[in-house]
C-alpha positions in Angstrom: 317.7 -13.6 272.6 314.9 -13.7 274.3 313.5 -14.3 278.1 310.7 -16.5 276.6 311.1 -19.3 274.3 308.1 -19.0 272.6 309.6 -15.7 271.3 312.5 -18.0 269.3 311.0 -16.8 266.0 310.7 -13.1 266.5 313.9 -10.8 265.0 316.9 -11.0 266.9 320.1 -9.0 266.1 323.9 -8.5 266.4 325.1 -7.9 270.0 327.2 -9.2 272.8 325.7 -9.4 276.1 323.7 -6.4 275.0 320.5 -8.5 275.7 319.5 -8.6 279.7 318.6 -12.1 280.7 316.1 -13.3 283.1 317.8 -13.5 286.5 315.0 -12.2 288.7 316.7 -8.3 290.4 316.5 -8.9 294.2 317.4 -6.8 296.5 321.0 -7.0 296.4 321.9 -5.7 299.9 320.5 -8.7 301.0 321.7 -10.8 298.2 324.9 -10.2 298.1 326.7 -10.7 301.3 330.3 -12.2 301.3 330.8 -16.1 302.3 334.1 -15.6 304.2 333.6 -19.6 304.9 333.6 -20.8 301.8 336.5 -19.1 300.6 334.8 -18.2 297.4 334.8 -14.0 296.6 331.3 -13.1 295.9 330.0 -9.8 295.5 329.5 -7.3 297.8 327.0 -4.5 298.4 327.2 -1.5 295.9 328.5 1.5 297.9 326.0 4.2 298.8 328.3 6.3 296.3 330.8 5.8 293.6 334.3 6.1 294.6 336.4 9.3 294.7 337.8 9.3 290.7 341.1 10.2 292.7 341.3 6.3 294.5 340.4 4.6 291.0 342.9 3.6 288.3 343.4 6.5 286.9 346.7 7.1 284.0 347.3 8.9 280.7 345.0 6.6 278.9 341.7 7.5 281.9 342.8 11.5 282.6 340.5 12.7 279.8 337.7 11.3 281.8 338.7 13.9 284.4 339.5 16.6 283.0 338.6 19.9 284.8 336.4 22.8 284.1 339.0 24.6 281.7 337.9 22.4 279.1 335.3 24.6 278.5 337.6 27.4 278.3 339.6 25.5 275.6 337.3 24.1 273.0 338.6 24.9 269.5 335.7 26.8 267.4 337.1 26.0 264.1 336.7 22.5 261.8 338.9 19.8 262.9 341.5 19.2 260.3 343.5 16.0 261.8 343.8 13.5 264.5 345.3 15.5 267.2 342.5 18.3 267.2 340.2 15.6 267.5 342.3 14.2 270.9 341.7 17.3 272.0 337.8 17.9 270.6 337.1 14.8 272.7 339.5 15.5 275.9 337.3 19.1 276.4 334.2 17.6 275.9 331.4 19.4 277.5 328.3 17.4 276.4 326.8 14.4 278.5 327.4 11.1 276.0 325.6 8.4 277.7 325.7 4.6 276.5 322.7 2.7 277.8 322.4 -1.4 277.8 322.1 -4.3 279.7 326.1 -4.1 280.2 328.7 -1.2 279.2 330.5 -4.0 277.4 330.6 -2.8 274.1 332.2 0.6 274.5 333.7 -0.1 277.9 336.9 2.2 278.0 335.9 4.9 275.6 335.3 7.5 278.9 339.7 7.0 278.8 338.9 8.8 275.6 335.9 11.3 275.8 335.3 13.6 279.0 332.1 13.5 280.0 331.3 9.6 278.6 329.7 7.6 281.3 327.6 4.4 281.3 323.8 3.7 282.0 323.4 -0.3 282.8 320.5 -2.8 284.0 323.7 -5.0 285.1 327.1 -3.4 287.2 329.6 -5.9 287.2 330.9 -3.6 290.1 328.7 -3.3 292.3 328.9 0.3 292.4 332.9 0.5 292.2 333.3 1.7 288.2 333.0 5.8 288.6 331.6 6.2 285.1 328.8 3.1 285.8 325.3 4.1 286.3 322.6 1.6 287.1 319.6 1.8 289.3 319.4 0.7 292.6 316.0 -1.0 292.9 315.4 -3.3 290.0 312.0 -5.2 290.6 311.4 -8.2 288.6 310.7 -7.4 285.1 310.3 -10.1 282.3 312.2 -8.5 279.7 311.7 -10.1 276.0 314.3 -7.4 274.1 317.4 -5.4 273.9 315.0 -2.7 273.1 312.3 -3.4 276.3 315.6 -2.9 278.7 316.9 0.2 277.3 313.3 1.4 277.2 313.0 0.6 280.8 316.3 2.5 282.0 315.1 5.8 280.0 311.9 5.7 282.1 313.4 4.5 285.2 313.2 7.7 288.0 316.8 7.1 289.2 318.0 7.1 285.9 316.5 10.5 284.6 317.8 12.0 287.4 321.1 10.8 287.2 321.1 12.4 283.4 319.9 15.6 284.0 322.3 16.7 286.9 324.7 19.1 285.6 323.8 19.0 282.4 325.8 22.4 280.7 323.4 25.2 279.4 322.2 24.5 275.9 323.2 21.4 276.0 321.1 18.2 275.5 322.5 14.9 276.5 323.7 12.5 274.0 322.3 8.8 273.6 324.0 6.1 272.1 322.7 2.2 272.8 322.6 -1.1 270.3 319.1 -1.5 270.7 316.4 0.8 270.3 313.1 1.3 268.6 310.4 3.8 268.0 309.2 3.7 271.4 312.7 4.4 272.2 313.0 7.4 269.7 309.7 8.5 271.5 311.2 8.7 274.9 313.9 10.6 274.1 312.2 13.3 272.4 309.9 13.8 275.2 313.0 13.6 278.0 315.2 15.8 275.5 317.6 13.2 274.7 319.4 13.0 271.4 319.6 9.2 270.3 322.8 10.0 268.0 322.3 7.0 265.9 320.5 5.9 262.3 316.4 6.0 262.8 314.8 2.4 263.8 313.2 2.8 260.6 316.1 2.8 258.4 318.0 0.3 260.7 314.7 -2.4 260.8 314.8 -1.9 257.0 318.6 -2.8 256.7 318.5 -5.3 258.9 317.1 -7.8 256.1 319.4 -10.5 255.0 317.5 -10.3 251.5 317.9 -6.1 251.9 321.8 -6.5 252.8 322.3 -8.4 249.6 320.1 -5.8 247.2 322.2 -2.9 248.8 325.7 -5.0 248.3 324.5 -5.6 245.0 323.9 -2.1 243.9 327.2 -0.7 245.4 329.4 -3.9 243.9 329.7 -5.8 247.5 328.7 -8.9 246.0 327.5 -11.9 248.1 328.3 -15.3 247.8 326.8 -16.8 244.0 322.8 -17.0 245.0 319.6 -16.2 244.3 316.7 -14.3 245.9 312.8 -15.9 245.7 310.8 -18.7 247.6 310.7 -21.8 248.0 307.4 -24.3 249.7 309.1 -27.8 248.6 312.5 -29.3 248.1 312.2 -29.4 244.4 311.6 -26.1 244.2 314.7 -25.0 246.0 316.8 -26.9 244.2 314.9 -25.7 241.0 315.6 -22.3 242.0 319.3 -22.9 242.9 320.0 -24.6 239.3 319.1 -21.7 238.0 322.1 -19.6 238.8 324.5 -23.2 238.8 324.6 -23.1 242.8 325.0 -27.0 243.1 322.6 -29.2 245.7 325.0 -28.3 248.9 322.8 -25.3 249.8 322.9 -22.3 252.5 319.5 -20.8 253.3 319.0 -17.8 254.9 315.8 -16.1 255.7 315.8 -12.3 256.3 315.6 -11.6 260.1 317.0 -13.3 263.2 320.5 -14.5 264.5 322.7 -16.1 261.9 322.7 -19.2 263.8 319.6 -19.8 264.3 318.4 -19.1 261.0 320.8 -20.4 258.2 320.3 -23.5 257.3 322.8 -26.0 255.7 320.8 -28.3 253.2 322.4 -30.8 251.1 319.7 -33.6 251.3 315.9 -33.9 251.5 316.3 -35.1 255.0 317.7 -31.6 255.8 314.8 -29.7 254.3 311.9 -31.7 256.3 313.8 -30.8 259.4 314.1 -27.1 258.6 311.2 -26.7 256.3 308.5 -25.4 258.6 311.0 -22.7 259.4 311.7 -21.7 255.4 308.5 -22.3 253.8 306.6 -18.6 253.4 309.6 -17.0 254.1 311.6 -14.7 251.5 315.0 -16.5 251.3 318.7 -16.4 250.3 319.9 -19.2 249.0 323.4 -19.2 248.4 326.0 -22.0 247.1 328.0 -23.8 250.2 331.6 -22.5 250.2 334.4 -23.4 252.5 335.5 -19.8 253.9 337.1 -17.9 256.6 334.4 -15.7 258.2 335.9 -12.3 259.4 334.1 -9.6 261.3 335.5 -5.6 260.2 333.6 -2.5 261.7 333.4 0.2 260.0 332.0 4.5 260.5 330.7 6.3 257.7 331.3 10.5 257.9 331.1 13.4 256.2 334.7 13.0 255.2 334.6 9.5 253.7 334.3 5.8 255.4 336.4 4.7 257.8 337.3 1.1 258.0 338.4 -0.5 260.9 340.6 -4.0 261.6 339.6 -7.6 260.7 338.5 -10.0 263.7 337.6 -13.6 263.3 334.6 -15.2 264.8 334.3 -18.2 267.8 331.2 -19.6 266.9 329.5 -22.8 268.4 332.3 -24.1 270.8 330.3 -26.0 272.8 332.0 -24.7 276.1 330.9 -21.5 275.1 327.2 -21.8 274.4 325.2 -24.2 273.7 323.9 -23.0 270.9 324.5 -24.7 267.5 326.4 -22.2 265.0 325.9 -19.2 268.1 328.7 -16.3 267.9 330.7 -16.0 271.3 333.6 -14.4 270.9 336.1 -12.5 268.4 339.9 -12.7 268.2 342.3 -10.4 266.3 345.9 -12.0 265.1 347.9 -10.7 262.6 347.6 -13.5 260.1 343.4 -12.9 260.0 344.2 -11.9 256.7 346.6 -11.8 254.3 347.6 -8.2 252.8 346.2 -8.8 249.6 342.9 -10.0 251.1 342.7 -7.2 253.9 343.1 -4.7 250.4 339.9 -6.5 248.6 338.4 -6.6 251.9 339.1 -3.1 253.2 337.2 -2.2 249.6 334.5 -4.3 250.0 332.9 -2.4 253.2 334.0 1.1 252.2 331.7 0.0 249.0 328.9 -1.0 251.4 329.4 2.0 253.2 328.5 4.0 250.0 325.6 2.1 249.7 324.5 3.1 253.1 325.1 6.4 252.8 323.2 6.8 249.7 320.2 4.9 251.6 320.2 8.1 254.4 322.8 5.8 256.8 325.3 7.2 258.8 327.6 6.4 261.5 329.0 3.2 262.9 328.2 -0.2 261.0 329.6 -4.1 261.0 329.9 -6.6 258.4 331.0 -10.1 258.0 332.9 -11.0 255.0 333.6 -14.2 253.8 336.8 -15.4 252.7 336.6 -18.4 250.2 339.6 -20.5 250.7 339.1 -22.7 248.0 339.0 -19.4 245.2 340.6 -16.8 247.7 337.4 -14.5 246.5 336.3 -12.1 249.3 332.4 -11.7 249.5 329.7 -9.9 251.9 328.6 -11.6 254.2 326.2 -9.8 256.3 325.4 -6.1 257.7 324.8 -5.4 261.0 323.4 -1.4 261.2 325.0 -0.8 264.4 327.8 -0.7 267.3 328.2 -5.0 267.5 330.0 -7.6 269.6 333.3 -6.7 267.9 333.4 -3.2 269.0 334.8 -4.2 272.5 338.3 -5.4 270.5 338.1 -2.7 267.6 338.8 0.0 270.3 341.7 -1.1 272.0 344.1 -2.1 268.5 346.9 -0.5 267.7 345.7 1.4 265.6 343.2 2.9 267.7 345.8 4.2 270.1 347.6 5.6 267.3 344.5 7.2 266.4 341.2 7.6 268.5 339.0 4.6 269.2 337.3 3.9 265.5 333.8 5.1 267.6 335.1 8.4 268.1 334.5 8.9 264.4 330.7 8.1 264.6 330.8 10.8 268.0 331.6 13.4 265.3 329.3 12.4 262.7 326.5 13.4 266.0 328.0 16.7 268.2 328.3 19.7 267.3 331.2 19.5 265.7 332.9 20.0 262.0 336.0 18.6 260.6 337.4 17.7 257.6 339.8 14.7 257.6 341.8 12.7 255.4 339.9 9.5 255.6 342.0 7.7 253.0 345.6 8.3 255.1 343.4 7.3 258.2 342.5 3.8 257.0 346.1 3.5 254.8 347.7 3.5 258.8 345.4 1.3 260.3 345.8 -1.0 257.2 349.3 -0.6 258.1 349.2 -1.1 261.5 346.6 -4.4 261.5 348.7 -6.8 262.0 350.8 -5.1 264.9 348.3 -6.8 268.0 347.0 -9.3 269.5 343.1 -9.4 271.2 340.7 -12.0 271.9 337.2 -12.1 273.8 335.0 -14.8 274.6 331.4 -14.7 275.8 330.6 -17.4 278.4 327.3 -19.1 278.4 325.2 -21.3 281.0 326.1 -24.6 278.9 324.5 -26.9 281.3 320.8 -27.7 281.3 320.3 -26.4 285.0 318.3 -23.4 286.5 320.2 -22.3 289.7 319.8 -19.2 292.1 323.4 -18.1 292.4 325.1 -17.3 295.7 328.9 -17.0 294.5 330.6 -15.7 291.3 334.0 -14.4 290.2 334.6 -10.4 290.7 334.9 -8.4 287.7 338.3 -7.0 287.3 342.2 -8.4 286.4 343.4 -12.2 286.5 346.8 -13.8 286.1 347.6 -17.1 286.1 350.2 -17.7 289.0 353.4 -19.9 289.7 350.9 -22.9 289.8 348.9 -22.0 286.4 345.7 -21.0 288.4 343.7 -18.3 287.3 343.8 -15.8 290.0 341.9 -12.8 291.1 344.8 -10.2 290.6 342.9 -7.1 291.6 339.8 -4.8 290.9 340.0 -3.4 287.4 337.3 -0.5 285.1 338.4 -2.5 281.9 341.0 -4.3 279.8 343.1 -1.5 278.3 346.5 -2.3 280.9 346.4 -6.2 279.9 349.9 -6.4 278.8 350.4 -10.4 278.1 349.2 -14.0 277.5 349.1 -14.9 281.2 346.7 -11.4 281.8 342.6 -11.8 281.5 339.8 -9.1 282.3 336.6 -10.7 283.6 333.3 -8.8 283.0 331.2 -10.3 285.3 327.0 -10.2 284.3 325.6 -12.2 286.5 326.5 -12.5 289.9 325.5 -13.5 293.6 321.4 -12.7 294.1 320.9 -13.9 290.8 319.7 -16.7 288.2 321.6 -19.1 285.7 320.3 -21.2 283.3 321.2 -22.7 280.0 322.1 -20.0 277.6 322.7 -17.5 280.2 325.7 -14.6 279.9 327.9 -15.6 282.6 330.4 -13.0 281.4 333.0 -11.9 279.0 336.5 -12.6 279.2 339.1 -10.3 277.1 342.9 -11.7 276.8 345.4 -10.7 274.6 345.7 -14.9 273.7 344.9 -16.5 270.8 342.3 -18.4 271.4 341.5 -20.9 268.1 343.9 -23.4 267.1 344.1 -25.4 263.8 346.3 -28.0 265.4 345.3 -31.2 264.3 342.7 -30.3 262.3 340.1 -27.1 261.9 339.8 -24.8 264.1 339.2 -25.7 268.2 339.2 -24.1 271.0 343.2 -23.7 272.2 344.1 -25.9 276.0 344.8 -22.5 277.4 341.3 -21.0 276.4 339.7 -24.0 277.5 341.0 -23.5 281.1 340.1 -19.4 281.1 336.4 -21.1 280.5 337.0 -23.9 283.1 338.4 -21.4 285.6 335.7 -19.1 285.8 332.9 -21.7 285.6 334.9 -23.0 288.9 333.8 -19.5 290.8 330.5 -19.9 290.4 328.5 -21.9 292.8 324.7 -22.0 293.4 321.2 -23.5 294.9 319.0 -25.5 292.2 315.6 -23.3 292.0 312.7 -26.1 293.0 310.0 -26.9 290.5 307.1 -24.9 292.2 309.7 -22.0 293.2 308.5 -19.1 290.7 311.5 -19.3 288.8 312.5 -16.7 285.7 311.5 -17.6 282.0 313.8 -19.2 280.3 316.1 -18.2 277.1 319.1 -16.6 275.9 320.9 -13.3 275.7 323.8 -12.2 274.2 324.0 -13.5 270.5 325.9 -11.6 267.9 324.1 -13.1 264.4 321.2 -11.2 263.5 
């Protein structure tokens, strides 16, 4: 996730389109002017000012965003003792609760939830036309190489500090929340008087270990697949090593940092270890038997009143019309046969035990972790941890349950204001097991497959799509997210990059959200369904652009946006 492909090696973590890729910022009143003549929409030029919050969609889901200044007269002083005080907790909000990335993606929607929750991006999908969108208006050309280097760049940015510091309440301090950060980020804020209300980068760079993951799990009985921890600088030592604990010659190897799909290795032969080897060798590794199993993503918040365990999402990972990236996460989908109810129990238990874990290691606040469903034995194993708000959040707050409820980030929000409460955390996650199987959601993250590098001059608006009398999928109008999709023939498009702009392969297109299933096992494991194959086709189809010459000082190559870490 990287703008440079030497930097393939260096750690790499759990996002989606949290990363900023390497189109080169131009100016984009010039960039972006409309092509009535070709009859494709492109972008227009951000407006000197975000619209009136009276002209944008605005409902009973938005109207806490808007609330007026007698939430400060109504603020309850007391603890919170259940779900409705918390409503209204977050509906008064006074403090400034900023999310800052490449793209709003992640928690898009929560400011329908929490007054005074806005948005601080590199890349605005609207071009100005979201009301609770931030992002600088002159972006020079920066070579970006992080999550972290982008997020560290928007703190420092002059428009961006003074955006955060107008009408900030007395006393209070705005709030920071962001995927990736580090200590120059923790730096930053404490000079600006930020508070980044999340786990230290410390404690995170720590947990973010494969070979740490699996000593925690171990210690709070969230077992990992059969394995065993050590080295190994030849083939016959690693199957030496796996005989040990009876793990067979049909091998996974993991080594402790980067993106699942880029470094697990599936060895069965010695023709697999001399292709991999020079990437295992010196490294501390897991190496695990190979098991035939259902990957499932579950989120999860730890507080003061117990861990809170959100709903089960399946992984897309490696479609080849996705990404072109062998094994690479792009997308989630929630159904309600993820799981069955037996598993989602053994499941539900696993991560509130890994939650324990973390909380005994100084953790709090909003986690993920991939479990593994064996569907030979039906056992239910750990996976991996990811110490932080992931690509799954985007579904996990729109379910069922969260609108019976609050959005499962609300409960990491408390963990960090000024706030106390005391709730039942076990009747909390008893509804929301209750409630899992009661919706339908599905996103997919769509990559630069082809092995081009183009300057783009058209590209499909972000907002609502429908597929018409003809099956088309067509531009339906502008939309702030995809909380009013209400059916199968409904899509939100997040656009990332746009007009003005680079593509190249491995490049965030965008994100589309549908309320489809999109994986099939007809006819075999699980593909990509016809209809999400022509979402994909469709938007590819609005994006046109100029080849960038050879001597033309194109952008460094590489690709943002993965989920594995």
């Amino acid at each position: 996730m990287t703008n440079n492909p030497a930097g393939a090696n260096r750690r790499v973590v759990k996002d989606a389109v949290a990363v900023p890729g390497t189109g080169r910022p131009v100016n984009t009143a010039e960039a972006r002017i409309p092509d009535a003549a070709a009859g494709v929409p492109s972008a227009v030029p951000a407006p000197a000012s975000a619209p009136d919050p009276g002209d944008v969609e605005v409902h009973v889901g938005t109207d806490a965003a808007y609330t007026g200044e007698e939430a400060e007269r109504a603020q309850l002083r007391r603890p919170l003792r259940n779900i409705s005080e918390v409503r209204h907790f977050f509906r008064t909000n006074t403090t400034p609760i900023y999310f800052i990335g490449a793209t709003p993606f992640n928690l898009l929607g929560l400011d329908r939830w929490v007054r005074n929750f806005s948005y601080i991006t590199y890349y605005d999908g609207w071009d100005g036309g979201h009301p609770r969108v931030f992002s600088p208006r002159y972006k020079p050309f920066v070579e970006f190489d992080s999550g972290e280097a982008i997020n560290n760049w928007l703190l420092l940015n002059a428009e961006v500090r003074a955006h955060m510091t107008t009408n900030v309440p007395h006393g209070e301090r705005p709030k920071v929340a962001m995927v990736f950060f580090d200590e120059e980020t923790e730096r930053i804020c404490r000079e600006l008087g930020y508070d980044l209300i999340l786990p230290s980068a410390t404690l995170r760079n720590q947990l973010d270990s494969k070979i740490e993951t699996t000593k925690l799990g171990n210690e709070a009985g969230a077992y990992s697949v059969p394995n065993v921890l050590t080295t190994a600088d030849t083939y016959a030592q690693l199957n030496a090593e796996a005989k040990k604990e009876n793990l067979g010659t049909d091998l996974v190897v993991q080594t402790p940092y980067g993106d699942s799909g880029k470094t697990t290795f599936f060895i069965a032969a010695e023709e697999d270890w001399n292709r991999h080897k020079h990437d295992i060798i010196g490294e501390e590794l897991k190496i695990m038997k190979r098991i035939n199993n259902t990957p499932v993503a579950v989120e999860a918040v730890i507080t003061s009143s117990g861990v809170v365990v959100g709903p089960f999402l399946t992984e897309l990972a490696g479609f080849a019309e996705l990404t072109p990236y062998k094994g690479g996460w792009c997308g989630n989908e929630m159904t309600p046969d993820v799981l069955t109810a037996d598993q989602r129990t053994r499941a539900r238990e696993l991560v509130r035990r890994m939650g324990e874990g973390l909380r005994k290691r100084g953790y709090r606040g909003f986690f993920e972790v991939d479990v593994l469903v064996d569907l030979d034995t039906d056992d239910v194993w750990l996976g991996e941890l990811n110490p932080r708000i992931s690509g799954a959040s985007a579904i996990t707050n729109v379910t069922a349950g969260a609108y019976a409820d609050v959005p499962l980030f609300l409960f990491h929000l408390l963990e960090y204001l000024d706030v106390e409460f005391d709730l039942d955390v076990a009747e909390i996650n008893e509804r929301w097991e209750e409630l899992s199987g009661a919706d339908e959601w599905s996103q997919m993250v769509i990559k630069e497959t082809a092995d081009i590098t183009e300057y783009i001059t058209h590209s499909p608006l972000t907002g609502q799509y429908y597929l018409d009398q003809y099956g088309t999928l067509t531009y339906k109008r502008a939309a702030l997210d995809w909380h009013p999709l209400q059916n199968g023939n409904e899509v939100f498009f997040l656009r990332i990059y746009g007009a003005g702009e680079y593509r190249w392969k491995g490049a965030d297109l965008g994100v589309l959200v549908t309320k489809n299933p999109l994986q099939t096992k007809a006819g075999g494991p699980n593909a990509l369904s016809i209809r999400a194959k022509h979402f994909i086709d469709s938007i590819r189809a609005m994006y046109a652009g100029v080849p960038v010459a050879a001597e033309d000082p194109s952008p460094a190559l590489g690709g943002p946006g993965a989920k594995g870490d």
